[in-house]
C-alpha positions in Angstrom: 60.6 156.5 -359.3 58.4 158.7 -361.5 60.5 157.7 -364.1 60.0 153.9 -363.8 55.9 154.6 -363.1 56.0 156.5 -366.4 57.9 154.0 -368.4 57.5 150.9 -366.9 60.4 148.4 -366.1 64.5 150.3 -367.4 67.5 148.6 -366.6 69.6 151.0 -364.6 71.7 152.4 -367.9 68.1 153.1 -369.2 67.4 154.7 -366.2 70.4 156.5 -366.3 70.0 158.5 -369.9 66.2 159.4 -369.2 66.8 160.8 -365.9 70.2 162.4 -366.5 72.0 161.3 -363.8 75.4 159.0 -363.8 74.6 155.1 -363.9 76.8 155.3 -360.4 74.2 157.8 -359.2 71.6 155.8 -360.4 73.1 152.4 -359.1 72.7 153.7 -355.4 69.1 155.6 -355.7 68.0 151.6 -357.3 69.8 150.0 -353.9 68.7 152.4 -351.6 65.1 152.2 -353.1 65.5 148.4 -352.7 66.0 148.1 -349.3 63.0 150.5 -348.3 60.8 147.5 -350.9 59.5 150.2 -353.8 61.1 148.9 -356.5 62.3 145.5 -357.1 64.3 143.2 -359.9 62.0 142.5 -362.8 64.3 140.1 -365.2 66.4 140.8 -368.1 66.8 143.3 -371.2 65.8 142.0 -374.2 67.6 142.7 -377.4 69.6 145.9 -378.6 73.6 145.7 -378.3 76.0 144.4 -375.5 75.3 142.7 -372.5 71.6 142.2 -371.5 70.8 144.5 -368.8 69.0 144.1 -365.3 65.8 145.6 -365.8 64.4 147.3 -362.2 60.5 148.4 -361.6 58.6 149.7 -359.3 56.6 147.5 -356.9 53.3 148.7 -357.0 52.7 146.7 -354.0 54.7 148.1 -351.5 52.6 150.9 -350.8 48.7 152.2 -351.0 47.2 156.1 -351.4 43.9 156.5 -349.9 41.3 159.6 -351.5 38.0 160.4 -349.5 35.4 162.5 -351.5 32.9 164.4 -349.5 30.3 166.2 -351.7 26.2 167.2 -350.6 25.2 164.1 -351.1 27.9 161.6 -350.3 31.1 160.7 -349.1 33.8 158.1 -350.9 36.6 156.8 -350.4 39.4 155.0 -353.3 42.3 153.3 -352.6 45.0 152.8 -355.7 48.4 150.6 -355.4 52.2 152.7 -356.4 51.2 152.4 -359.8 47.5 153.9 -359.8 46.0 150.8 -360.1 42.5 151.2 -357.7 42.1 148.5 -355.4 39.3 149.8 -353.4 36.4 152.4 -353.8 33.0 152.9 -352.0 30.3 155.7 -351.8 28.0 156.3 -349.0 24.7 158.2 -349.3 24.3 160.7 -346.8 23.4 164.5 -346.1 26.3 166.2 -345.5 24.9 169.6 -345.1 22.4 168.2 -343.0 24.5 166.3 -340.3 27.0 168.8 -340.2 31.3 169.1 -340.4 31.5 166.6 -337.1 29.5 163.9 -338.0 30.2 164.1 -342.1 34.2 163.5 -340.4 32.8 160.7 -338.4 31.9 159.1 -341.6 35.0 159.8 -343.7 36.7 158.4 -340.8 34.4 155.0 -340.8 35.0 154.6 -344.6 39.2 155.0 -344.7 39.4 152.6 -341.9 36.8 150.3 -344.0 39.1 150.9 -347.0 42.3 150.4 -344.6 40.7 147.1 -343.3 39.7 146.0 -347.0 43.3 146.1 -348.4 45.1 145.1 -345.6 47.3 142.0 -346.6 46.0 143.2 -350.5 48.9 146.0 -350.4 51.4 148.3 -348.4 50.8 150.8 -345.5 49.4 153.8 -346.8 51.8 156.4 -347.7 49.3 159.2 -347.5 45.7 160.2 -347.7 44.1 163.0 -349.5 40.5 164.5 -348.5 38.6 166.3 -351.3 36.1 169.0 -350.7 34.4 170.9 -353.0 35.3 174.7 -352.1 37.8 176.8 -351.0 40.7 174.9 -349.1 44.2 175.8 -346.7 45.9 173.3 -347.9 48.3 174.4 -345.0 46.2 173.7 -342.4 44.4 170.9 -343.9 41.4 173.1 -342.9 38.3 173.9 -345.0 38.1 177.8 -345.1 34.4 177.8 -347.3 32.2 175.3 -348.9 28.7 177.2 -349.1 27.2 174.0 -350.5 28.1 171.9 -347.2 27.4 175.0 -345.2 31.0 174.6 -343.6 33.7 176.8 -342.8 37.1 176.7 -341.5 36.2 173.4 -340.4 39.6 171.0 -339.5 39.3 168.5 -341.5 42.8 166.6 -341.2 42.7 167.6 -337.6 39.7 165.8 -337.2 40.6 162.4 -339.2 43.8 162.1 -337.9 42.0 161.8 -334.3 39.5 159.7 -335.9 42.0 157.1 -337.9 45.9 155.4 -337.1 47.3 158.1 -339.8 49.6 160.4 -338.6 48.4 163.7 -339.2 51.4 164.5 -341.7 49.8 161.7 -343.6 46.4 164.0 -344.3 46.2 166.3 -346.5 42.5 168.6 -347.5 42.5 169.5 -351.5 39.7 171.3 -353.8 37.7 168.5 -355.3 37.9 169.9 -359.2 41.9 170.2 -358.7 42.3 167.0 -357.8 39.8 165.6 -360.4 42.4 167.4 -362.9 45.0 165.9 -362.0 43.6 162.6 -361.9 41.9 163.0 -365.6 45.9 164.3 -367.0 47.2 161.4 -365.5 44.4 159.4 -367.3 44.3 160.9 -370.1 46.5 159.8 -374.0 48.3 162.0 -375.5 50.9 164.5 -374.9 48.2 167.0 -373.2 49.7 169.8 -371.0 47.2 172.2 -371.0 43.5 171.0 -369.6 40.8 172.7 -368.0 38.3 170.0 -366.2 34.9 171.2 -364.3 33.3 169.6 -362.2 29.5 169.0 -362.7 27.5 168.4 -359.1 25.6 171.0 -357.2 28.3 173.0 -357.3 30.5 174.1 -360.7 34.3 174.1 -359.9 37.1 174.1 -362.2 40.8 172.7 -362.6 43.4 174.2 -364.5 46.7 172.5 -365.8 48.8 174.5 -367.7 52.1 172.8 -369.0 51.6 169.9 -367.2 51.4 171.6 -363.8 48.4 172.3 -361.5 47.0 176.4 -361.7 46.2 177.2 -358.0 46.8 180.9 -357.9 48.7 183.1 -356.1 46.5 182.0 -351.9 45.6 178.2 -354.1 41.9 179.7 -354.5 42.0 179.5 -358.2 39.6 177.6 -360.4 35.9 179.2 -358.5 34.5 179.7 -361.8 31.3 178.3 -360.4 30.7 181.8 -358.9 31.5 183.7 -362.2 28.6 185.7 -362.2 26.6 185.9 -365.6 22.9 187.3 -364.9 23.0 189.8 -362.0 19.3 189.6 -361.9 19.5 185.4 -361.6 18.3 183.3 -358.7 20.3 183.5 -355.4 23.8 181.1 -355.1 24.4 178.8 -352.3 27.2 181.2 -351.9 24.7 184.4 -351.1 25.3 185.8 -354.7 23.1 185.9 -357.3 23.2 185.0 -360.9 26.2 182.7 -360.7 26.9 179.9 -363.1 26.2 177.3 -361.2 22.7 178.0 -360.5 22.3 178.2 -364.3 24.3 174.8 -365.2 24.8 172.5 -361.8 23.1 169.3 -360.7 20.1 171.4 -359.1 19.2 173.9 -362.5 19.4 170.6 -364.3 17.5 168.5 -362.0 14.6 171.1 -361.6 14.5 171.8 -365.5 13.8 168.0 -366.4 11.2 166.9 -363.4 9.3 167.8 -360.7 9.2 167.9 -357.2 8.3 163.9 -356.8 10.3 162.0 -359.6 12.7 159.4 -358.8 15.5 162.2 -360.3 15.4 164.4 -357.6 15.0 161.5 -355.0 18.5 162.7 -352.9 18.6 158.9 -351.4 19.0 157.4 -354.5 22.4 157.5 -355.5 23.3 159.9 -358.6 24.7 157.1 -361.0 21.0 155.7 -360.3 19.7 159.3 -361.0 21.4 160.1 -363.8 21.1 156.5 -365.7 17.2 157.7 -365.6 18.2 161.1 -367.2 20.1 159.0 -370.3 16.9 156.9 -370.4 14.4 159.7 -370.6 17.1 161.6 -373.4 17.5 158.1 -375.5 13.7 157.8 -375.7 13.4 161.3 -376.5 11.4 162.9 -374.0 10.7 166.4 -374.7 11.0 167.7 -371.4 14.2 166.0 -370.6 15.7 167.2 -374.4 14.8 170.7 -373.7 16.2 170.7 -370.2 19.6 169.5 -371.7 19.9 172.0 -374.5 19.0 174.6 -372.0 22.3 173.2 -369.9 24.5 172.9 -373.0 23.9 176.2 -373.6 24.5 177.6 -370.3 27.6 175.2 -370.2 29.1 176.9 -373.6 28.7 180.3 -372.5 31.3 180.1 -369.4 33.2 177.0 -371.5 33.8 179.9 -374.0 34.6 182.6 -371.4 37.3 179.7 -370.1 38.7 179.0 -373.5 38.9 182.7 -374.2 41.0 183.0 -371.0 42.9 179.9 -370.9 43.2 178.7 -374.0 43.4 174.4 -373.1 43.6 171.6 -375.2 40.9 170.0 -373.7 37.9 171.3 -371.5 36.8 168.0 -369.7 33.2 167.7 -368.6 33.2 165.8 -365.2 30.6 164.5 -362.6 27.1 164.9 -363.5 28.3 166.3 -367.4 30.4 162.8 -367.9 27.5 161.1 -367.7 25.4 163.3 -370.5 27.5 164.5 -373.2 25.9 163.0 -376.2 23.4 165.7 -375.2 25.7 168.1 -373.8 28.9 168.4 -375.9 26.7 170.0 -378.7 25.9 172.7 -377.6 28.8 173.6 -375.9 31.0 173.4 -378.9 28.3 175.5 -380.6 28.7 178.6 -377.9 32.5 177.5 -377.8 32.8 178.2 -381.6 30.5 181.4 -381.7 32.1 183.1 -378.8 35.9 182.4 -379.1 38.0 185.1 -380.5 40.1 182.7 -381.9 39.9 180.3 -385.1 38.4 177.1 -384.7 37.8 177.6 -381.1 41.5 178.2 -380.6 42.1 174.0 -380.7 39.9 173.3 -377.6 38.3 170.1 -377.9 35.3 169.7 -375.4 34.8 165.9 -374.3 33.0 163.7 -371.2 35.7 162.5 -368.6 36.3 158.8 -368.2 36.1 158.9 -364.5 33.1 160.4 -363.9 31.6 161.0 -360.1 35.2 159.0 -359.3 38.0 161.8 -360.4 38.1 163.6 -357.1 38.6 160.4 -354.9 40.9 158.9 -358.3 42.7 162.3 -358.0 43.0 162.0 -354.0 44.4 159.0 -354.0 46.4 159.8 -356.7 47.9 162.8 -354.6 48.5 161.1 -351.5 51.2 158.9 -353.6 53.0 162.0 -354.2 54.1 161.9 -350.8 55.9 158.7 -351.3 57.1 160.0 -355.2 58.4 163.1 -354.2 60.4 161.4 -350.9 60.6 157.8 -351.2 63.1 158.5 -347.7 59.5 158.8 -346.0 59.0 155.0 -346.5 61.8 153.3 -344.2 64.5 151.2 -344.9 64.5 147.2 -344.2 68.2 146.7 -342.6 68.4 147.7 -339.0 70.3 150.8 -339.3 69.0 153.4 -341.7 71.5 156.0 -341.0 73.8 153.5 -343.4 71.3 153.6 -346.4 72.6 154.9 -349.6 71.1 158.3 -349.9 
């Protein structure tokens, strides 16, 4: 199945020499895949030598992954089809610290069955669900242990939805937001990249690592904190009870209070941060000096732990997501600038520093994304259509 959502539609001797297995082998997995409806005929070989071949293919219909985002401000939802096309996505304003773990659940709840509702007849059961959450997750226990800017801890978060929705609760699953954002931004991504760092850019800084094509979580999955690297002891207080961390130098708030004050439509928390940051882009385009200086100020800050990271790591790519994507004609500047004087290594050691594609949408991209896995690493969890599945191929 990976095979056939990275390639598209093989005929089964195709399928045969890029997975490695024997085209009997591969013969029953395409059966027994048919009768459980994830893959399906999809006409005839074209050219080459020999007898035309029976091309198979997945059906992206068969089955749906649902992502729900909660973040300070918001909570979202995506839905996306076998092959990662979306089919549904919504965001809903609300105060999430301010209304607390139960009610912020309540919401998440309403929105996947709105999502569930919105699809239905569209696509497929879903397969799986992934909630992100930006802080410090047990995956285990789909629990979240700390998330200083939501004020929550060890709250049970696939616990609670599972009570809350018709999902199962082995269908829930509780990630870090900036994980799942990587993962969702390599699996957008061209190229033959393997090695990616991604951050997150909201009120809080979080980063996601991928080295060799696979997901850094450390050795308890807390990896990828960078937002409390602490880089002026003698800096304002974190959210977190620290002081001097990165993200009160370079997240939504440092940027927000360095460009305007108290009573400007930016720091308006019901208006909705595409809004808020379109106004940003407006203010930079027309050159306002307030708004130029609070950038370069951010940049700056930005570089510094960008080269601490590339130092460390040494990616590919550093991605700029959230509240970054929607700035780097201001941003990438002065990053590469900081990157390139405080690398050890020659031309920045290859890193390139760019503005994701996805924007506020990679954690709930990326959750949705993950929830498929369910179904890719054990298409048995979808069942078979003939009455007796103990006689399915295995």
């Amino acid at each position: 199945m990976r095979t056939l959502r990275e390639h598209g539609a093989l005929s089964r001797a195709q399928l045969a020499v890029r997975s490695g297995l024997s085209k009997a082998t591969v013969s029953s997995l395409v059966t027994d895949l048919e009768l459980r409806g994830l893959v399906h005929s999809a006409g005839v070989s074209a050219g080459g030598q020999g007898r035309p071949g029976q091309l198979v293919d997945l059906r992206p219909t068969s089955v749906c992954g649902i992502g729900l985002d909660v973040h300070v401000g918001h909570v979202g939802a995506a839905v996306t089809d076998l092959s990662g096309e979306l089919l549904f996505r919504r965001r809903v304003l609300c105060d999430v610290p301010g209304i607390g773990p139960e009610r912020a659940i309540d919401q998440l709840a309403e929105l996947a069955n709105t999502a569930l509702a919105e699809v239905e007849g569209l696509v497929g059961p879903p397969v799986g669900l992934t909630v992100s959450v930006p802080g410090l997750v047990d995956r285990d226990a789909g629990t979240v242990t700390f998330a200083p800017r939501l004020r929550w801890r060890d709250v049970a978060v696939a616990d609670g939805l599972a009570a809350r929705t018709r999902l199962p609760l082995d269908h829930i699953a509780v990630d870090n937001d900036a994980n799942l954002g990587a993962e969702a931004e390599l699996a957008t991504m061209s190229g033959n990249v393997t090695d990616l760092a991604y951050l997150t850019g909201d009120f809080g800084i979080g980063c996601g690592v991928i080295a060799g094509g696979r997901l850094i979580r450390g050795s308890i999955g807390f990896a990828g904190e960078i937002g409390h690297m602490a880089m002026d002891p003698l800096g304002p207080y974190c959210s977190c009870g620290r002081r001097g961390c990165w993200e009160t130098q370079v997240g939504l708030g440092a940027l927000l209070h360095a460009c305007a004050d108290p009573d400007d439509p930016v720091r308006d928390p019901t208006l909705d941060l595409d809004k808020r940051m379109g106004i940003v882009r407006a203010r930079a385009e027309q050159r306002d000096r307030r708004t130029l200086d609070a950038l370069h100020q951010i940049g700056t800050a930005l570089g510094l732990g960008v080269a601490v990271l590339v130092n460390l790591l040494n990616p590919a790519v550093v991605v700029l997501g959230g509240y970054f994507a929607a700035l780097p004609e201001w941003l990438v500047e002065p990053i590469r600038n900081e990157v390139v004087a405080n690398v050890l290594a020659p031309g920045a050691g290859g890193a390139r520093v760019v503005g994701s594609t996805l924007g506020f949408t990679a954690a709930t991209t990326g959750g949705a994304l993950a929830a498929l896995h369910r179904v890719l690493d054990d298409p048995t969890v979808v069942p078979t259509s003939q009455p007796d599945d103990e006689e399915a191929p295995a």
